[in-house]
C-alpha positions as CSV (number, residue, x, y, z in Angstrom):
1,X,-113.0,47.4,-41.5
2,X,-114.3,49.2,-38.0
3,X,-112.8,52.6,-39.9
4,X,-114.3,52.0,-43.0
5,X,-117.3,51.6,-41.9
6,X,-116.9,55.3,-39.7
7,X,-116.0,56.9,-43.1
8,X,-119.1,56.0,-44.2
9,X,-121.3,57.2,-41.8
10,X,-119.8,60.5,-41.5
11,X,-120.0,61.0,-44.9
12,X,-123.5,60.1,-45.0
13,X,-124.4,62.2,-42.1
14,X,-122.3,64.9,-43.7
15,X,-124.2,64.7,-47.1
16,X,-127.3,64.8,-45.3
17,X,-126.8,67.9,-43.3
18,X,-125.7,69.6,-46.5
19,X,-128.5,68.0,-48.3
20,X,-130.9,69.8,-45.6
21,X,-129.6,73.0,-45.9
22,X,-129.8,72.9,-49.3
23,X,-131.8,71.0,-51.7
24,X,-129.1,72.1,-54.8
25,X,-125.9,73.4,-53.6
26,X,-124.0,76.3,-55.6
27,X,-120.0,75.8,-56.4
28,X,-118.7,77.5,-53.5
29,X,-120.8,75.7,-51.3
30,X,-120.0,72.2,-53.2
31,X,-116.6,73.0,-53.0
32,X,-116.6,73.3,-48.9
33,X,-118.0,70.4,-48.9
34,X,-115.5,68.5,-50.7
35,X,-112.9,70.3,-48.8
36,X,-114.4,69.3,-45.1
37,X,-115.2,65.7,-45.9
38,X,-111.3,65.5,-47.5
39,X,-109.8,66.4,-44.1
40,X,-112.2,64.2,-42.1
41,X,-110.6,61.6,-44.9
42,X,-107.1,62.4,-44.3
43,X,-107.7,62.3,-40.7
44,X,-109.2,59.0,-40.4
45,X,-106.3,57.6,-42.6
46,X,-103.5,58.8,-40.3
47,X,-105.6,56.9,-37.8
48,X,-105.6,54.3,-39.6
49,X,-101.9,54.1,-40.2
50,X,-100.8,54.8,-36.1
51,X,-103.5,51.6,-36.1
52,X,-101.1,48.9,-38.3
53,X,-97.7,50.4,-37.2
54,X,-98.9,49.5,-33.6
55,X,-100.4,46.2,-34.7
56,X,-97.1,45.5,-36.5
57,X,-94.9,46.1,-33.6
58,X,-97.3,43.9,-31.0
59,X,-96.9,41.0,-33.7
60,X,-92.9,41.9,-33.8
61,X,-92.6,42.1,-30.0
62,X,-94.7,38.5,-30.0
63,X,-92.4,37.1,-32.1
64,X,-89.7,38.0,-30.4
65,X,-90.6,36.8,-26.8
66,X,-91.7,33.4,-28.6
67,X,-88.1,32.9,-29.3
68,X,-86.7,34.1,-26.1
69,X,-89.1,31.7,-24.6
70,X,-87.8,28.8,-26.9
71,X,-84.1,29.8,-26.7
72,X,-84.6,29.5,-22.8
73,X,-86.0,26.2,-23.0
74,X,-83.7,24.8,-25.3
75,X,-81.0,25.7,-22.7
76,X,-82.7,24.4,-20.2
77,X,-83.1,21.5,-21.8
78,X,-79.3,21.2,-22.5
79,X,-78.3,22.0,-19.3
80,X,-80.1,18.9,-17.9
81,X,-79.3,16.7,-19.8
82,X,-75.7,18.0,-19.7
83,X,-75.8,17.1,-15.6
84,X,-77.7,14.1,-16.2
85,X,-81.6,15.0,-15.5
86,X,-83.7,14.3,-13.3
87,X,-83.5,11.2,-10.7
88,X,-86.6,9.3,-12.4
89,X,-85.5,9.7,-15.5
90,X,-81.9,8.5,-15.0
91,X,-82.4,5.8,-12.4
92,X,-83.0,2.5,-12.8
93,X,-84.5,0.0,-9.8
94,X,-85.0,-3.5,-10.1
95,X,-83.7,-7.1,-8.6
96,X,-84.6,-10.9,-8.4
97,X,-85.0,-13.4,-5.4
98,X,-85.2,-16.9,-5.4
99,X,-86.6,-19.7,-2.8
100,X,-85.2,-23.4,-2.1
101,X,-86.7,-26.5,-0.6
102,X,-84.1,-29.1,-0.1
103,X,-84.2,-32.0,0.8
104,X,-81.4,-34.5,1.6
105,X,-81.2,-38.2,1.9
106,X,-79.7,-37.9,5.2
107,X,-82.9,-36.6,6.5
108,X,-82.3,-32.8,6.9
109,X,-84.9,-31.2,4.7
110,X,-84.4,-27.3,5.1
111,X,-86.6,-24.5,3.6
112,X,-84.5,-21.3,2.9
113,X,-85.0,-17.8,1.2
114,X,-81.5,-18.2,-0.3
115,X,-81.6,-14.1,-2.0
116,X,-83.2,-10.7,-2.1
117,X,-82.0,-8.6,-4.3
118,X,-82.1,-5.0,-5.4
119,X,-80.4,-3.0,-8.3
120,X,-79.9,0.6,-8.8
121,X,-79.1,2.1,-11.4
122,X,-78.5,5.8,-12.9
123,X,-76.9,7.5,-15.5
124,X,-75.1,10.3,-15.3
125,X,-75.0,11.4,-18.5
126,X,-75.0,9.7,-22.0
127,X,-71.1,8.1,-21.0
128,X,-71.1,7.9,-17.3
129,X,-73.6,5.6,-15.5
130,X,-73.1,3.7,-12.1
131,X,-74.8,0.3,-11.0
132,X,-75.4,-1.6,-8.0
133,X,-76.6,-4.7,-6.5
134,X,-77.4,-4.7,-2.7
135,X,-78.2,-8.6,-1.5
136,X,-79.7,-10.2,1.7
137,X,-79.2,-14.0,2.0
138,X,-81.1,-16.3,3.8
139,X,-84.0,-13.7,4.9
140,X,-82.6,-12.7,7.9
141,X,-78.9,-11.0,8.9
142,X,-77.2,-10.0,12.4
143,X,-75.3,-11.9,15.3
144,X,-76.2,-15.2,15.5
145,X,-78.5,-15.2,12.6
146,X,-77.4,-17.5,9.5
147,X,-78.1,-14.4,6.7
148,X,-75.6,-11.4,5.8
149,X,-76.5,-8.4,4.3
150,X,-74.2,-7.4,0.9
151,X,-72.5,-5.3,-1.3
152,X,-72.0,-7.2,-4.6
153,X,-71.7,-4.4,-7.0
154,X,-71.2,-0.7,-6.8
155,X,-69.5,0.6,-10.2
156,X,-69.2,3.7,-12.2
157,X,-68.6,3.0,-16.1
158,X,-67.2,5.8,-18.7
159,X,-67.4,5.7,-22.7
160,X,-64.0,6.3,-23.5
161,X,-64.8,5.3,-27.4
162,X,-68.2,3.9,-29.0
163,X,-66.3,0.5,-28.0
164,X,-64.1,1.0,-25.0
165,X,-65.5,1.4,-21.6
166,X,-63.2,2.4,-18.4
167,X,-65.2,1.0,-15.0
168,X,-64.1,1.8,-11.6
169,X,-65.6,0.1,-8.1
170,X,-67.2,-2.7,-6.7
171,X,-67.4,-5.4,-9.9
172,X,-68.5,-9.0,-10.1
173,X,-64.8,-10.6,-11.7
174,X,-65.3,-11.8,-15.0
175,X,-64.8,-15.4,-15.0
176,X,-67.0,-18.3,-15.7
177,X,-71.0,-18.3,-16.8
178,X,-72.8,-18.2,-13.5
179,X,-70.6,-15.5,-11.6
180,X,-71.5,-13.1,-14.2
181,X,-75.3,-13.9,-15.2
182,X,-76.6,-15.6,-11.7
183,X,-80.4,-14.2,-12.3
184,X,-82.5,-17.1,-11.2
185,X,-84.6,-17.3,-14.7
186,X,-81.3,-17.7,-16.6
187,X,-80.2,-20.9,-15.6
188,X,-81.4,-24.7,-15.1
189,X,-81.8,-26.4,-11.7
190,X,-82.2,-24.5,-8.4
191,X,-78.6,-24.5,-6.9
192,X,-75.9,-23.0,-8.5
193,X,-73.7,-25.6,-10.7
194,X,-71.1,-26.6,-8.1
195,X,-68.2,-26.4,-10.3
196,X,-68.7,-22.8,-9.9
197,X,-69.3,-22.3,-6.4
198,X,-66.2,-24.0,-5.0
199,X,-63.4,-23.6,-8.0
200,X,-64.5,-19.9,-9.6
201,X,-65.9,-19.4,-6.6
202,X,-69.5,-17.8,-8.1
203,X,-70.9,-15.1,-6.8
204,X,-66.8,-13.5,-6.8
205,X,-66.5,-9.5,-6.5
206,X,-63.6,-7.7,-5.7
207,X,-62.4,-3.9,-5.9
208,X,-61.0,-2.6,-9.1
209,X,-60.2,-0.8,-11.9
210,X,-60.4,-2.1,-15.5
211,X,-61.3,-1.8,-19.1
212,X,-64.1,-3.8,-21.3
213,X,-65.5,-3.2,-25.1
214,X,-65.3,-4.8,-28.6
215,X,-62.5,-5.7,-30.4
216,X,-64.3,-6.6,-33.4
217,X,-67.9,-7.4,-34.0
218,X,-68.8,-10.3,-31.1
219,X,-65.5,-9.9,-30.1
220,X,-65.6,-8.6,-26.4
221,X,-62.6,-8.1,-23.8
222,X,-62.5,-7.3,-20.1
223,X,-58.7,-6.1,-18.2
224,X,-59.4,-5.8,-14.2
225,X,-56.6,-5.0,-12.1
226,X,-58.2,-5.5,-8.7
227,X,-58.2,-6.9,-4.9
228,X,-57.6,-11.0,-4.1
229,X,-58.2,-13.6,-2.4
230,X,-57.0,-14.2,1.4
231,X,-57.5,-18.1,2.3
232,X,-55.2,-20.7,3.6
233,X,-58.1,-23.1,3.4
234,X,-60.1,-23.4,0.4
235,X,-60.5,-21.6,-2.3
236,X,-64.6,-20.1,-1.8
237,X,-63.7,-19.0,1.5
238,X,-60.7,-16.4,0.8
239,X,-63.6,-14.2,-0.6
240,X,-62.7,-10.8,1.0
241,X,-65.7,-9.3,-0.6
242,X,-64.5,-6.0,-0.3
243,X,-65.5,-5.5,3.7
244,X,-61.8,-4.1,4.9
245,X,-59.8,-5.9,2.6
246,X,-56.2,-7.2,2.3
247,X,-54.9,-5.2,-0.6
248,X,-51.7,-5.8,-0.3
249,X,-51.3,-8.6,-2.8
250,X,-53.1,-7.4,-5.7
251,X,-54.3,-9.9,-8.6
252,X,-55.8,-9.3,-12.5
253,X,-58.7,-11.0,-14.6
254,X,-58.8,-10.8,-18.4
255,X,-61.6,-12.4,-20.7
256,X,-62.4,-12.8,-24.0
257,X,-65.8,-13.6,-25.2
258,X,-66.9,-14.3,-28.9
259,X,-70.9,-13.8,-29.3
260,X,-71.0,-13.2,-33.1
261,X,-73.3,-16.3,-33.6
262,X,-76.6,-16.1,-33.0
263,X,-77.5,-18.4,-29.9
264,X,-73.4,-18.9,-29.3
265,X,-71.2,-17.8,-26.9
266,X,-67.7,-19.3,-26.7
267,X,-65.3,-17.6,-23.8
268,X,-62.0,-17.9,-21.6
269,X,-60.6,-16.4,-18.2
270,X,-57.2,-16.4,-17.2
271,X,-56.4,-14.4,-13.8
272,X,-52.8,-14.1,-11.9
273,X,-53.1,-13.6,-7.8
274,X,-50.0,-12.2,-6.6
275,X,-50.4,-14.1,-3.2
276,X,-53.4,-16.0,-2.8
277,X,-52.7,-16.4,1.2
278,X,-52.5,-12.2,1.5
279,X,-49.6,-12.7,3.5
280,X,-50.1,-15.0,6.3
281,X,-47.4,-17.9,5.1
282,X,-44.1,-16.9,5.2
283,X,-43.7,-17.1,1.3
284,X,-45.8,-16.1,-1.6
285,X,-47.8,-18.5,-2.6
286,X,-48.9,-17.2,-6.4
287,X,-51.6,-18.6,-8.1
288,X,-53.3,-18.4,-11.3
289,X,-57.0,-19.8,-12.6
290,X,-57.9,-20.5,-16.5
291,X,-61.5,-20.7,-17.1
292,X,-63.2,-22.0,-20.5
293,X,-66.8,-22.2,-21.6
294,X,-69.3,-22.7,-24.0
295,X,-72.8,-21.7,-24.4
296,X,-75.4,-22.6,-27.2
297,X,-78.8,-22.2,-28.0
298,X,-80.4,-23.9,-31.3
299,X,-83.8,-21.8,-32.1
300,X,-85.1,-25.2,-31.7
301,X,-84.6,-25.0,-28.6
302,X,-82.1,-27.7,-27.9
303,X,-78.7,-26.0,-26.1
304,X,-75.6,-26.6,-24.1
305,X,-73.6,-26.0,-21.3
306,X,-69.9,-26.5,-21.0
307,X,-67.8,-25.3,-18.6
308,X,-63.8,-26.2,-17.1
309,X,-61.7,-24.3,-14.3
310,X,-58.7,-24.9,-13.2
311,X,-56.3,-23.5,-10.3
312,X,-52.6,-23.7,-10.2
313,X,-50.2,-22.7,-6.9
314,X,-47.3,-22.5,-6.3
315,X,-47.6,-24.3,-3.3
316,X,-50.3,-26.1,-1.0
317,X,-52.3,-23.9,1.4
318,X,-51.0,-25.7,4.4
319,X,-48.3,-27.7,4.8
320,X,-49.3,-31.7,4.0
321,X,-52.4,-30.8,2.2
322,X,-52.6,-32.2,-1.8
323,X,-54.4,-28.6,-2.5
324,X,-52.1,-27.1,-5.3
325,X,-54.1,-28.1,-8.0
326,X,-58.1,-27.8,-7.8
327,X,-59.8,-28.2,-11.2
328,X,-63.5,-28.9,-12.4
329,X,-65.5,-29.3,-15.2
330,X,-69.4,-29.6,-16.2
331,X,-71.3,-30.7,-19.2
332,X,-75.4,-29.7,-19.3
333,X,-77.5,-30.6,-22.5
334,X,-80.8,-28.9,-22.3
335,X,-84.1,-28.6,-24.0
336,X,-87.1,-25.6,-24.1
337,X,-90.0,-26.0,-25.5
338,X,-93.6,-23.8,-25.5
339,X,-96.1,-25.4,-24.0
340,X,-99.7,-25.8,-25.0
341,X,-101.9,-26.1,-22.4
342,X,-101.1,-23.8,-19.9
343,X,-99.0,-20.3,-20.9
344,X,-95.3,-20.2,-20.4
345,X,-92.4,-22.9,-21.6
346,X,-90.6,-25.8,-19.7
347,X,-87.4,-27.0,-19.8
348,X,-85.3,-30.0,-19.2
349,X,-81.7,-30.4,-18.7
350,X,-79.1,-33.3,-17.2
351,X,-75.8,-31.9,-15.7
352,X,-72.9,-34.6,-15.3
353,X,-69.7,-32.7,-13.2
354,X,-66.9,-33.9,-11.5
355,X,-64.4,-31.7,-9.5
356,X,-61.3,-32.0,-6.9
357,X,-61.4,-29.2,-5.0
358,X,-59.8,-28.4,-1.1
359,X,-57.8,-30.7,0.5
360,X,-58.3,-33.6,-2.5
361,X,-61.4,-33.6,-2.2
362,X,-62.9,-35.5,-5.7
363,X,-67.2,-35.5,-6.2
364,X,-68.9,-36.7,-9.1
365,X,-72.1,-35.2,-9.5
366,X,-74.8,-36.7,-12.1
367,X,-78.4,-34.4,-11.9
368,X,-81.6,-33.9,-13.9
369,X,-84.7,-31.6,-13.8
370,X,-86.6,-29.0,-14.9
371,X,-87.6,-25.5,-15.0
372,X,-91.3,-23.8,-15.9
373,X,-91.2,-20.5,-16.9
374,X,-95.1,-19.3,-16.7
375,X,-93.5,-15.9,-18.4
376,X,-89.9,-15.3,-19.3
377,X,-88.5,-13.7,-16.2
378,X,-90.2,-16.6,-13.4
379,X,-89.1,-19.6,-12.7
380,X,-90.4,-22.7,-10.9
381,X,-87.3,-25.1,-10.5
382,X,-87.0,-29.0,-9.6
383,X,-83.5,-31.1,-9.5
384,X,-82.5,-34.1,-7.8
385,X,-78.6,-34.5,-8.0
386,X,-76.5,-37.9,-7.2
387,X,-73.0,-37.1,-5.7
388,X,-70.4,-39.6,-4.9
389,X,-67.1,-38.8,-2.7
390,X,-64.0,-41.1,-3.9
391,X,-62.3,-40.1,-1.5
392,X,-65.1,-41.1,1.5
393,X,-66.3,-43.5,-1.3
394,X,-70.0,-42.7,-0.4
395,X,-72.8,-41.5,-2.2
396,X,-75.7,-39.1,-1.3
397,X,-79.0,-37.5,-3.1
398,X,-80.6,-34.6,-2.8
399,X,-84.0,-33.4,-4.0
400,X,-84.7,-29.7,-5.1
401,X,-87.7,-27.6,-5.4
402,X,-86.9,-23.9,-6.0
403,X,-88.7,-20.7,-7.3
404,X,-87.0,-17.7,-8.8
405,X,-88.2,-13.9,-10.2
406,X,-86.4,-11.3,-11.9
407,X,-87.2,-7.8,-12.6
């Protein structure tokens, strides 16, 4: 347009000038004229053509940086996500706690921040991710002081199919309900069923190496080949939990678990320890534990709890004692419900469990309670829980208050 609008001018000026000169040009003089205005013509249109060539190679140049630029991100983009990105958008952080008031018949009412827990997660890439669960329990650790500070999970998992999973490290064992889903908000009452603690013995990790994935749809599996026990007292206290352990006599977990109904889950353990004393007796003393549960939740919010564990060795712990055999079981109907006046749910629940555990030791156990959940992942707890000892035959209560978070 800018040219165009030159042309014009000069050949206005140009008629002008000859207009001037002359008011009515002859031939020769006409023709001169036509002649000098062609070449200031031709000149302006090679102008005009150096003009788009150079406008055409700017837009080609353009173009082409705008795909370097792109083909350089893209490969950027692959090559982190290739080793996994960036910290904060791999890494996972969170954890739960929980509180308990108890109070005992006997008189000894004691007030103890029982867990503080953290998890971190990251993945690696899209099939390799690692997890952990650092713990401090009862608020405060070191000599003298009644708390520890613990590993209870440090793992790295790999995809080695869409359904088959190899995981390596520090794992919680799969056995039972509580040992592997202990968050606070999951579970009625503020202790931990006692079935669990002293025959499973929840929380139970030990160093590994295993597989887990689907067999079919809600069909899941877990194979651990992985550390034992060490105890030639009770069962709970041969937890090694990893801290320089005896690995020597090596055991292995496997668990099936069917979850293909909504609201159901129905599962088994069976694990094999090699020598549950780790060598201190002078023979092997091989042992093996069979767990079976059941889980269900109506989306009426009735439910159910069922649980039964069961040890089996080959010989007592110490001489004299009736411990070869150490089995327990619980039953816990439950009901949630929304509530109306204030936000959140409660919950009620009995729990009737009896167990022979130790040196012969047999407790039956009949509790009640509830939980209020102001949102989904808090918890404020209350149980109070009759035990009688047969073999002491005395009874005792206790009384519960207890407040969990998870996050």
């Amino acid at each position: 347009m800018f040219y165009k609008k030159k042309l014009f001018l000069m050949l206005s000026t140009i008629f002008i000038c000859a207009s001037a000169q002359a008011a009515t040009p002859d031939a020769d003089q006409m023709w001169k004229m036509i002649q000098q205005q062609q070449l200031v013509i031709d000149e302006l249109k090679k102008k005009l053509e150096k003009t788009d060539q150079k406008v055409e190679v700017t837009e080609k140049k353009v173009e082409e940086t705008a795909l370097e630029v792109e083909a350089a991100t893209d490969a950027m983009v692959a090559q982190t996500s290739s080793s996994g990105g960036g910290w904060f958008d791999k890494t996972n952080i969170g954890g739960y706690g929980e509180m308990h008031y108890n109070s005992k018949d006997d008189g000894n009412d004691e007030v103890d921040f029982h867990r503080f827990v953290l998890y971190f997660g990251h993945e690696f890439t899209d099939s390799i991710r690692f997890f952990s669960e650092l713990e401090i329990e009862h608020s405060l650790a070191g000599e003298g002081k009644p708390g520890e500070v613990e590993l209870e999970q440090a793992w790295i998992e790999m995809d080695i199919t869409d359904n088959h999973r190899l995981r390596a490290g520090l794992d919680i064992i799969p056995v039972g309900i509580i040992n592997y889903t202990h968050e606070p908000h999951t579970f009625y009452g503020v202790e931990r069923p006692e079935v669990e603690k002293r025959i499973i013995p929840a929380t139970w990790w030990e160093a590994g190496i295993g597989l887990n994935g689907e067999l079919a749809p809600g069909l899941n599996y877990d194979v651990v080949l992985h550390s034992g026990l060490e105890t030639t007292s009770n069962i709970r206290s041969g937890r090694q939990k990893v801290a320089q352990a005896n690995a020597d006599h090596p055991a292995i977990t496997t668990r099936l678990r069917y979850t293909g109904t909504p609201g159901l889950e129905v599962g088994g353990s069976f694990q094999y320890q090699s020598d549950i004393t780790a060598g201190q007796t002078t023979e092997s003393n091989s042992a093996t534990l069979f767990e079976g549960h059941i889980i269900y939740d109506h989306s009426s919010g009735l439910g159910v709890k069922a649980l039964y564990a069961r040890w089996d060795l080959d010989d007592e712990l110490q001489a004299g004692r009736d411990d070869s055999e150490q089995w327990g079981y619980y039953v816990e109907p439950q009901y949630r419900f929304p509530l109306s006046f204030v936000p959140g749910e409660l919950g009620v629940f009995a729990r009737w469990s009896e167990l022979d555990y130790a040196n012969n030791k047999e407790e039956e156990r009949i509790g009640f309670g509830l939980n209020y959940w102001p949102t989904d992942r808090v918890a404020f707890k209350f149980d109070f829980t009759n035990t009688d000892d047969k073999d002491a035959n005395t009874s005792s209560k206790t009384l519960n208050l207890g407040l969990g978070y998870t996050f």
